[in-house]
VEXKENU-462732 format. One record per residue (C-alpha): z, y, x; residue in one letter. Coordinates in steps of 0.02 Angstrom, whole numbers, plus 50000, padded with zeros to 5 digits. Example, Ala and Ser with C-alpha at 12.3 -4.5 7.8 and 13.67 -1.06 7.14 Angstrom:
503904977550615A;503574994750684S;
***
This chain:
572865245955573X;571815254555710X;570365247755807X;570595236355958X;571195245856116X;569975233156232X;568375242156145X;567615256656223X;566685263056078X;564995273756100X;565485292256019X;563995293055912X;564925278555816X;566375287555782X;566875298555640X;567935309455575X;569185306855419X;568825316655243X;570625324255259X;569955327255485X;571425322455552X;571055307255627X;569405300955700X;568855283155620X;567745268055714X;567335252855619X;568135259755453X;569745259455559X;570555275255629X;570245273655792X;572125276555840X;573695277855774X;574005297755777X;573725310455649X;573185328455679X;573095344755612X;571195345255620X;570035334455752X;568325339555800X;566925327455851X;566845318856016X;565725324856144X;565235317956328X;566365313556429X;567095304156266X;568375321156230X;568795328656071X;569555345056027X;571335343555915X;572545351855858X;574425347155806X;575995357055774X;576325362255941X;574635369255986X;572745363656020X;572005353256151X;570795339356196X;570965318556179X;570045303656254X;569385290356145X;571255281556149X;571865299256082X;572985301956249X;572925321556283X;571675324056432X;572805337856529X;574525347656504X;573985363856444X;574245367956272X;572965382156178X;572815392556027X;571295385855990X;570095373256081X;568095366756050X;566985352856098X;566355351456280X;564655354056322X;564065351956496X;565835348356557X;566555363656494X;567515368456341X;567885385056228X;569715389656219X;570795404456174X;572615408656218X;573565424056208X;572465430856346X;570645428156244X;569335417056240X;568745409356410X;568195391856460X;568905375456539X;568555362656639X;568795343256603X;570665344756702X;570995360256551X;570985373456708X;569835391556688X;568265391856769X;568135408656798X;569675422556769X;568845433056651X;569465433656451X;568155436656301X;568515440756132X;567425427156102X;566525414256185X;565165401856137X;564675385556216X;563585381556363X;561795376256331X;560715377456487X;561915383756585X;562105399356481X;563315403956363X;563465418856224X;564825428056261X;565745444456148X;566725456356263X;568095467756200X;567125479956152X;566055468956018X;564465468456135X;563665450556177X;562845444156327X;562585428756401X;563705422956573X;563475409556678X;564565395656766X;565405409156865X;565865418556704X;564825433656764X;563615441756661X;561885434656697X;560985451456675X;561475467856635X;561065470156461X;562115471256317X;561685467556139X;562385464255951X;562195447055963X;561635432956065X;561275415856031X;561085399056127X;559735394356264X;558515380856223X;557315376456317X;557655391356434X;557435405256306X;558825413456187X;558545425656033X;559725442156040X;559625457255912X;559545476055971X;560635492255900X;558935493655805X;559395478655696X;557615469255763X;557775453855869X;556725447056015X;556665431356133X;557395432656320X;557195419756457X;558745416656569X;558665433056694X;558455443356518X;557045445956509X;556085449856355X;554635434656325X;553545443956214X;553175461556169X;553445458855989X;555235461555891X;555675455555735X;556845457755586X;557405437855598X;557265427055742X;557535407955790X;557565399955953X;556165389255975X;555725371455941X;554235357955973X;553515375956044X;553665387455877X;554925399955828X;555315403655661X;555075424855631X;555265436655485X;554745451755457X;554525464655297X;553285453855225X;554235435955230X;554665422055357X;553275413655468X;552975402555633X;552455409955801X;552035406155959X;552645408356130X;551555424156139X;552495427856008X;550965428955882X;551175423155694X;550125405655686X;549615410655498X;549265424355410X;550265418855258X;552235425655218X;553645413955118X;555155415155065X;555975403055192X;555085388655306X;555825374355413X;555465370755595X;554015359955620X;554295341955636X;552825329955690X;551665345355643X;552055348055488X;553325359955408X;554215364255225X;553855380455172X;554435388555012X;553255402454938X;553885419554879X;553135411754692X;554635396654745X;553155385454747X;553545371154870X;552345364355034X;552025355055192X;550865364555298X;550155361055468X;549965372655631X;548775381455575X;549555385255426X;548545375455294X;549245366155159X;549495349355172X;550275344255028X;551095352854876X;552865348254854X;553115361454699X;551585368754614X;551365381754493X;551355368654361X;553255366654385X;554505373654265X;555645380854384X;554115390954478X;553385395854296X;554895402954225X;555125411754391X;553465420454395X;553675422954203X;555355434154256X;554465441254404X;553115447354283X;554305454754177X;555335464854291X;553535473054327X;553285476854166X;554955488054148X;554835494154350X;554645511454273X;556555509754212X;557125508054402X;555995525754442X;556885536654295X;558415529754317X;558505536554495X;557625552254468X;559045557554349X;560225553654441X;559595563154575X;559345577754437X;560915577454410X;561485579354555X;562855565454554X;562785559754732X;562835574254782X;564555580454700X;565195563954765X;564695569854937X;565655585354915X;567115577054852X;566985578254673X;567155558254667X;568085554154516X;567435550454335X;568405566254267X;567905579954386X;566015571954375X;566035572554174X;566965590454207X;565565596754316X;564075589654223X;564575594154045X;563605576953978X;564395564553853X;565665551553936X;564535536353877X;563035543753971X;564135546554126X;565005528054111X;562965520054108X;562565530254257X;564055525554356X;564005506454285X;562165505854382X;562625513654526X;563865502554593X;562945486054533X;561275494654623X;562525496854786X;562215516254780X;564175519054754X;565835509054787X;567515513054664X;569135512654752X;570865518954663X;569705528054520X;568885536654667X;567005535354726X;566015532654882X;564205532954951X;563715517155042X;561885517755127X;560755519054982X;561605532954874X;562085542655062X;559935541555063X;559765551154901X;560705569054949X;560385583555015X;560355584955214X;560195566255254X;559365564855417X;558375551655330X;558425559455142X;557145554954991X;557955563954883X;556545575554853X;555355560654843X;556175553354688X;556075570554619X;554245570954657X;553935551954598X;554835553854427X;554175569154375X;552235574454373X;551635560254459X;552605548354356X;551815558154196X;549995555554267X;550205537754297X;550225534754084X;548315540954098X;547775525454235X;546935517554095X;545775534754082X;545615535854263X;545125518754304X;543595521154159X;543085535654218X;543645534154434X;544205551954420X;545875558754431X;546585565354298X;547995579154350X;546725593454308X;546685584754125X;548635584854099X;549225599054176X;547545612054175X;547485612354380X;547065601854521X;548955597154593X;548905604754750X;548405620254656X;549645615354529X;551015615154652X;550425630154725X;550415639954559X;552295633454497X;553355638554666X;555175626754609X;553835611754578X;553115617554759X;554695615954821X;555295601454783X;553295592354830X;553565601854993X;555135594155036X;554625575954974X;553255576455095X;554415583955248X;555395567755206X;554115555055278X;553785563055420X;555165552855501X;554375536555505X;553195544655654X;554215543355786X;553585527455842X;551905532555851X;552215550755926X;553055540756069X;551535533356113X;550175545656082X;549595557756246X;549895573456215X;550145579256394X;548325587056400X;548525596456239X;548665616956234X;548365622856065X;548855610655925X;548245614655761X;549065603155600X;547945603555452X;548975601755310X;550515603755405X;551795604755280X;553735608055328X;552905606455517X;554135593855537X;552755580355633X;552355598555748X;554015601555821X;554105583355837X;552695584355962X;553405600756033X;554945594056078X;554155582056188X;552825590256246X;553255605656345X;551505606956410X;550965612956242X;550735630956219X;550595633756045X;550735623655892X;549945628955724X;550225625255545X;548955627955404X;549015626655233X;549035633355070X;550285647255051X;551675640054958X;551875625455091X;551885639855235X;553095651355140X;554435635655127X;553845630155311X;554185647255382X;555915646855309X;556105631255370X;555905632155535X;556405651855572X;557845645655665X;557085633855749X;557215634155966X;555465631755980X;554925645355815X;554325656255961X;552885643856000X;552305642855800X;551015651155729X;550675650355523X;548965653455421X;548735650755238X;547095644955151X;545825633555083X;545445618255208X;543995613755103X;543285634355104X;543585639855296X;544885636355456X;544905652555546X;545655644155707X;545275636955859X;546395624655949X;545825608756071X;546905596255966X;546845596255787X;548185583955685X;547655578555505X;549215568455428X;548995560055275X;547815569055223X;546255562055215X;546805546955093X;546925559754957X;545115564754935X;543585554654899X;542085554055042X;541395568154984X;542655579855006X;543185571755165X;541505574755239X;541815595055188X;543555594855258X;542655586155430X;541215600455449X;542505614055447X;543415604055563X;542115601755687X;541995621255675X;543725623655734X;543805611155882X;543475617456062X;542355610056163X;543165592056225X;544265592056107X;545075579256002X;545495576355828X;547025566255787X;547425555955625X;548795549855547X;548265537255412X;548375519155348X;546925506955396X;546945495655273X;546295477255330X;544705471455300X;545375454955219X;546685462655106X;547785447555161X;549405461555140X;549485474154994X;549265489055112X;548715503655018X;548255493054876X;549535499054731X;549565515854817X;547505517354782X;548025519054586X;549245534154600X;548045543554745X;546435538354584X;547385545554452X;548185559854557X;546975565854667X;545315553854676X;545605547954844X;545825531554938X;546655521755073X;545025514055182X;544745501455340X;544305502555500X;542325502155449X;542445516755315X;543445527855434X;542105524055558X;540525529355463X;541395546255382X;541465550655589X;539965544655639X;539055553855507X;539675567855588X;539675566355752X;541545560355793X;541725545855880X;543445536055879X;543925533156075X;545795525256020X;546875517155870X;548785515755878X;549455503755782X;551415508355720X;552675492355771X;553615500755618X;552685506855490X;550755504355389X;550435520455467X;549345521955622X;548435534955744X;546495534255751X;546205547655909X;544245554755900X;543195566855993X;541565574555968X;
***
């Protein structure tokens, strides 16, 4: 039996069937047809269907609302439905006729009279009424207006807010985004989820693993620990939900703890397989077990553990006995724009043997490289020209995560540029390349570093504008340039030496001049671990330390630097504190 035909129910009292083919009012179906598949009712009192001839939309009596017949047909939201034929995905009035002649390859649903659109080509946008784009940008994805304001995501992964011209709300991006709701957003980026603003700041200082929207003020928040809470706008706790007293949290911070414990695993694991070379022959096509095992000359069960852990890690993928690099194992060869292949080399080797005398280090806060292998390391690596190498090249490897910041440093007023420390001079042609103004770029260091880098970059277009000395920062810098670069360097030495390395420094900088730096300011109230675990290796290796703001400020003052301008990277815990004398 169905419900009375004289009843004109309300749609929000109307349901849909457990097998959704029918639509049900009172515990009745609501008429006498079955469907394929039924979809909710929305305003005007229309639902999308679909039978054996085709999809379409029904009134509350389940009479079809035009003649046209679809592949596929959705809810209507401001008077306008979704639909695809054989032509794409376009929209409909309440007669079932186009609204505009363009076809999508997929379309959304209207909310503010906007819609998310996907053109052929797999780009989104948002159109309006008129099925025209409603600004020229096109993006990876784009989501629904609410409240005037839609989230889309870049090439670059990140995602930021637009209002309904396309224009970008904020200046900040994100790694996750949500539209917004009672006035907050939820964001995430490396360090966990959170709630901003419509500035687009973070309303707490505090990361989790996932959070809710707030409702009434208050919103559910699960910690990275899996401990459970309600906090408030300004990010206090208002009640625990889950504390650390739970089971479920305990045993997860017990497992936590003891993946720690055995981290080292994960760091020789990867640093023989890069020793080996196996990603590598895989690269160069020898990709199956038998020409690996053939190449390698090392026992088959060695072979089968290395190969088990690099498909479950995601390094590798095994199709038809063969093997492929996906992303991660493509990031440990040779060549890779963005290679640290060289870095696990350098991480599992002598500074992986120096970090088993922390305990010695910490009692004594003095490194202890001199005590295990008879030289300070950079003389060390100096001395022993493969280990050289391979330090050399690790080093080269983060210079890429400067690009951000060399985009927005001045450089324009810069002739001679003088890199301290310079390495593969990889962060020096960087600044070459965009700055044609400068007339000469320099690289010092000691001479095993400008042996590689001169090898390195002897074919480089702009070699002609490099110049290369070799020595002792800490003895003498025989040159004189009116920008000086220090990158990274000042974190490995204690104040003392820092204050040496700054005299000589002062020395070599012509009058106006500036000196640049490249380091990570760690915050005053250690609310993120920045440069916290990395203090331990740069103790035990080399004595030196990450420091804030206030520590990088009296080590200039003291000698007569003053800092006129920090540059904070949007992409990494690396920034740019500009000085002059």
């Amino acid at each position: 039996m169905r419900s009375s035909s004289k009843e004109n129910p309300n749609i929000n009292d109307i349901s849909i069937s457990l097998d959704e083919k029918y639509h049900i009012y009172k515990k009745k179906p609501l008429y006498e047809k079955k469907f394929k598949k039924v979809m909710s009712y929305h305003q005007p009192g229309i639902s999308a269907v679909e039978d054996t001839t085709g999809a379409y939309h029904i009134d509350i009596k389940g009479n079809k609302t035009y003649n046209n017949q679809f592949m596929k047909t959705f809810g209507y939201y401001e008077g306008i439905a979704a639909v695809k034929d054989e032509t794409g995905s376009y929209h409909i009035d309440l007669k079932g006729i186009p609204i505009y002649h363009e076809r999508y390859d997929w379309v959304g649903n209207f909310q503010d009279k906007r819609c998310s659109v996907r053109d052929k080509k797999g780009k989104y946008f948002h159109i309006k009424k008129d099925g025209l784009p409603a600004y020229p940008e096109k993006y990876y994805y784009s989501g629904d207006f609410k409240y005037g304001i839609a989230v889309v995501y870049e090439k670059s992964g990140l995602a930021k807010h637009i209002d309904k011209k396309g224009n970008q709300i904020q200046h900040t991006k994100f790694e996750e985004l949500n539209v917004f709701h009672k006035g907050f957003a939820i964001a995430k980026d490396r360090e966990g989820y959170f709630h901003i603003n419509k500035k687009g700041a973070p309303l707490y200082n505090e990361r989790y693993k996932w959070i809710e929207p707030f409702y009434n003020g208050q919103a559910f928040c699960c910690k990275m620990s899996g401990e459970k809470i309600i906090i408030n706008e300004q990010g206090e706790v208002i009640q625990k939900i889950l504390s650390e007293d739970a089971s479920s949290v305990q045993n997860f911070l017990r497992n936590c703890l003891m993946n720690k414990l055995v981290g080292y695993w994960d760091t020789q694991i990867i640093y023989s397989v890069v020793k080996f070379g196996i990603l590598d022959l895989i690269k160069s096509g020898i990709n199956n077990f038998s020409k690996i095992k053939r190449k390698l000359q090392i026992p088959a069960q060695s072979l089968k553990l290395i190969i088990k852990v690099l498909i479950l890690w995601d390094f590798i993928y095994e199709r038809n006995e063969t093997y492929g690099l996906k992303y991660l194992g493509k990031l440990l060869t040779e060549h890779h724009p963005q290679s640290l292949k060289y870095a696990a080399l350098m991480w599992g080797s002598e500074h992986y043997m120096v970090m088993s005398r922390l305990f010695e280090a910490l009692q004594t806060y003095k490194p202890q490289f001199e005590q295990m292998y008879g030289e300070p390391v950079f003389r060390y690596f100096n001395t022993h020209k493969e280990r050289g190498e391979i330090c050399f090249n690790a080093l080269s490897e983060y210079t890429v995560d400067y690009e951000d910041l060399i985009s927005r440093c001045d450089f324009s007023n810069s002739k001679i540029l003088l890199d301290i420390g310079g390495g593969s001079g990889n962060l020096i042609l960087k600044i070459l390349e965009r700055y044609e103004n400068v007339e000469k770029g320099i690289i010092f260091d000691l001479p095993y570093a400008i042996k590689l880098a001169k090898e390195k970059i002897r074919n480089h277009p702009l070699s002609s504008k490099i110049e290369f000395f070799s020595g002792d920062f800490f003895d003498f810098i025989p040159i004189k340039a009116d920008c000086i670069i220090l990158s990274r360097v000042l974190h490995d030495w204690n104040d003392t030496k820092v204050q040496e390395l700054l005299k000589n420094i002062k020395h070599s900088l012509l009058d106006k001049g500036r000196l640049i730096i490249f380091e990570t300011i760690v915050p005053e109230n250690d609310a993120k671990n920045i440069g916290t675990t990395l203090n331990f290796n740069l103790l035990v290796t080399l004595g030196g330390r990450e420091r804030t703001l206030r520590e990088f400020k009296s080590l200039f003052n003291d000698l007569g630097f003053q800092i006129s301008h920090i540059i904070i990277s949007k992409k990494t815990v690396i920034s740019i504190i500009i000085t002059n004398i």
